[in-house]
N, C-alpha and C positions, 0 to 999 in steps of 0.2 A: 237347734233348728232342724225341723223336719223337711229334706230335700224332697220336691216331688217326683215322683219316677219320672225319667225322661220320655219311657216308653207309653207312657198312660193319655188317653187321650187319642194317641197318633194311631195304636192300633185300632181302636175302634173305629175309625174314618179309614181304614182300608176296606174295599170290596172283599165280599167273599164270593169264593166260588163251592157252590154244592156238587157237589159229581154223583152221580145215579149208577153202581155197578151192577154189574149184566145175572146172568143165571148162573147159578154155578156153584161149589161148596168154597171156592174160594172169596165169593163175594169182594170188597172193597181190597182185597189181597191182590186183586189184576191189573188194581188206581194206584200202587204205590211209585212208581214211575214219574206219576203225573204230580202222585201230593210232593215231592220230594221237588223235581222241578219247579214250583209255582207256591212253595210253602211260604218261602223268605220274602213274597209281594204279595200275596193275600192269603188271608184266611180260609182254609178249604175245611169244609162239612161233606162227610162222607157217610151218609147213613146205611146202616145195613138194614135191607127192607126185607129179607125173611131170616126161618132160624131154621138152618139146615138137617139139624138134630129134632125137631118136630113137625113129624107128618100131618098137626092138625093144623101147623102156622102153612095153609094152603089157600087161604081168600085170594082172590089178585085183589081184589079191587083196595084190600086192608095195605097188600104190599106197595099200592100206590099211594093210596093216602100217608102210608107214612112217610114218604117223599114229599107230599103235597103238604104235609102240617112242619117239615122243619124248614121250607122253604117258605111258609107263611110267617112262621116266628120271624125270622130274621127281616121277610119284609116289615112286619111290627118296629122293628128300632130302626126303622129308617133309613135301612142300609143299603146300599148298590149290590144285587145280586147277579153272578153269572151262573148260569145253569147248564149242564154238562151233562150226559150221559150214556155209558158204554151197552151197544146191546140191545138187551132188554131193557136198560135203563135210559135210555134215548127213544126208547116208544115212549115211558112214562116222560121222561121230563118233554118231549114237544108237546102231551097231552099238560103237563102245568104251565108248558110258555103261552100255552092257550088261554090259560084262568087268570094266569098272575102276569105283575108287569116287570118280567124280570130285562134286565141289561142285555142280555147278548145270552144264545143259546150253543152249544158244540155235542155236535154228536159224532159219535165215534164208533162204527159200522153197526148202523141203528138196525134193529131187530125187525124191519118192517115187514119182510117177509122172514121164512127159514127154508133152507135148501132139503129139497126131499118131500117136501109137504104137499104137495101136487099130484092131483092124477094116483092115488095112492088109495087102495081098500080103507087101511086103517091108518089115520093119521097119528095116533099118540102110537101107536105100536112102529112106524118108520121113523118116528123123531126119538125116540128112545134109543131104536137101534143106531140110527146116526149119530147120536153123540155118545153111545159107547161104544164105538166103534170109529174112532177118529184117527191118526196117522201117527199125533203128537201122544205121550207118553200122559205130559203133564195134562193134556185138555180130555184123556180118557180119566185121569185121576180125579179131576175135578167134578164131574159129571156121574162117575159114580158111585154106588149109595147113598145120592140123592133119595128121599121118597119117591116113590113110583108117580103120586099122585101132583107131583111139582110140575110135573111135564105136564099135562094134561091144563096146569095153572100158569105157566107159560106160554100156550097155547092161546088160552083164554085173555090172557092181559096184552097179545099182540093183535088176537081178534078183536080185544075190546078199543084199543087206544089208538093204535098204527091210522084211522081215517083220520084223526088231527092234523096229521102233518100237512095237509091240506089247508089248517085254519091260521097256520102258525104267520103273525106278522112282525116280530121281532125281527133285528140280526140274529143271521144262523149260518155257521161255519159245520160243515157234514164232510167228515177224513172215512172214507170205506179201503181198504186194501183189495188190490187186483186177486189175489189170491185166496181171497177167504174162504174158508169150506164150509162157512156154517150159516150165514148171510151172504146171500149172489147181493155183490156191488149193483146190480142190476138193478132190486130192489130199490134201494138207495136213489140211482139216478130216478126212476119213477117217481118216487115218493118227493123229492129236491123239484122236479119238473113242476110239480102241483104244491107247492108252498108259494103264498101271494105278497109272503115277507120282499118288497122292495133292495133288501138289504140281506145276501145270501151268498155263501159260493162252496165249492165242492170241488176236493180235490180226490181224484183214486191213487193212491199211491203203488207204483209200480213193487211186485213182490210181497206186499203188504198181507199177514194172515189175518186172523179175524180178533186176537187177542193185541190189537195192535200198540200196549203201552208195554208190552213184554214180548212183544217180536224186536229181536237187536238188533237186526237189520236193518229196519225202517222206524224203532223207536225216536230216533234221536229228530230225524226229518217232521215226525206227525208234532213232536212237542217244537219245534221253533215252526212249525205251521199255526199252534196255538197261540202261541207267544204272542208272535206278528201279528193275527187276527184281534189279544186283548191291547196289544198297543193300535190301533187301528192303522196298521201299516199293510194289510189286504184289502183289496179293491174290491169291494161285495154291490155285488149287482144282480137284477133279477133275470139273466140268462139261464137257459138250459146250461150245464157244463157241456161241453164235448166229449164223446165215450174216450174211457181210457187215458184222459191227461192227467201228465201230474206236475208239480213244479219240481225246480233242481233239487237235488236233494242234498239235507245240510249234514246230511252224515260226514 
């Protein structure tokens, strides 16, 4: 007699979660954190949307779509998706909660603006220098030998997508850190103020950098903020947050 697996069947009726990773050479390397917390209750899809090793993989619009076609798959089998994304990948995925009918959205110090880009001769020539020239070891390593030409498609894919945030009427949970250098939390509250989602809320986490699933300090507080938000044990409401709050923290 051929026993049937116990597990067959059950996993396919768990949700998955897609996570969208930020810019950077490290790509999906910054969501390990996050797949490791959340692996053992659903399924996470973590696409990597460029190839850091080729300067012609510089389309944005290619880098989005291929976020937008594995998040369609999965809607195809019928599945409960939640959609996630750090960054630069939180411009893209509120530009997909906009298309698709996904469950519940989480961004994590969403790329809506970037710090430095204002008021500035040359815009790709001060975002360049800003992110190689960071404070952190690891986030000057990450940044570069990047292509020259990435910034510039960075640039582009936050000019292009960042107005959605405006269309998004899902659940949507948005964690920014007080301290980020690389996205003003500022940002964030603006962008959160003009979302018509019914269903929303926004914490800044006190000390919080901008890599916040490999900041130690505040990693373990932003993952049981997620938690809580997929067990629907956060109270999501269409208010402005108040600058600067954060909840207790579960470090």
């Amino acid at each position: 007699m051929i026993l049937e697996n116990p597990l067959k069947g059950t996993r396919a009726k768990r949700p998955v979660i897609i996570f969208l990773h930020g810019f950077g050479r490290k790509r999906t390397g910054e969501l390990e954190a996050f797949q490791k917390a959340f692996e053992n209750d659903y399924d996470i899809l973590m696409p990597e949307l460029f190839d850091p090793e080729d300067p012609k993989d510089s389309n944005g619009i290619l880098w989005a779509n291929r976020a937008l076609h594995v998040v369609e798959k999965e809607l195809l089998k019928q599945r409960k998706v939640i959609l996630g994304g750090f960054s630069m990948g939180g411009v893209i995925a509120s530009w997909i909660a906009t298309l698709l009918p996904v469950e519940k959205l989480i961004l994590t110090a969403p790329a809506f603006d970037l710090i430095n880009l204002k008021n500035t001769g040359n815009i790709l020539a001060s975002l360049i220098t800003h992110f190689t020239h960071l404070e952190s070891p690891q986030e000057i390593a990450n940044f570069n030998g990047l292509p020259a030409n990435f910034f510039q498609t960075l640039i582009d894919v936050v000019v292009q997508f960042r107005p959605y945030a405006s269309r998004i009427s899902c659940p949507v949970l948005l964690i920014h850190g007080s301290q980020d250098g690389i996205v003003s939390p500022q940002s964030s509250r603006i962008a959160f103020a003009k979302m018509p989602s019914a269903q929303k809320q926004m914490f800044i986490i006190e000390n919080g950098h901008h890599v916040l699933f490999e900041d130690e300090g505040v990693c373990p507080e932003v993952l049981a903020l997620i938690r809580l938000y997929l067990e629907d044990q956060i109270v999501l409401r269409s208010e402005t947050p108040m600058p600067e709050s954060t909840e207790a923290s579960s470090c």
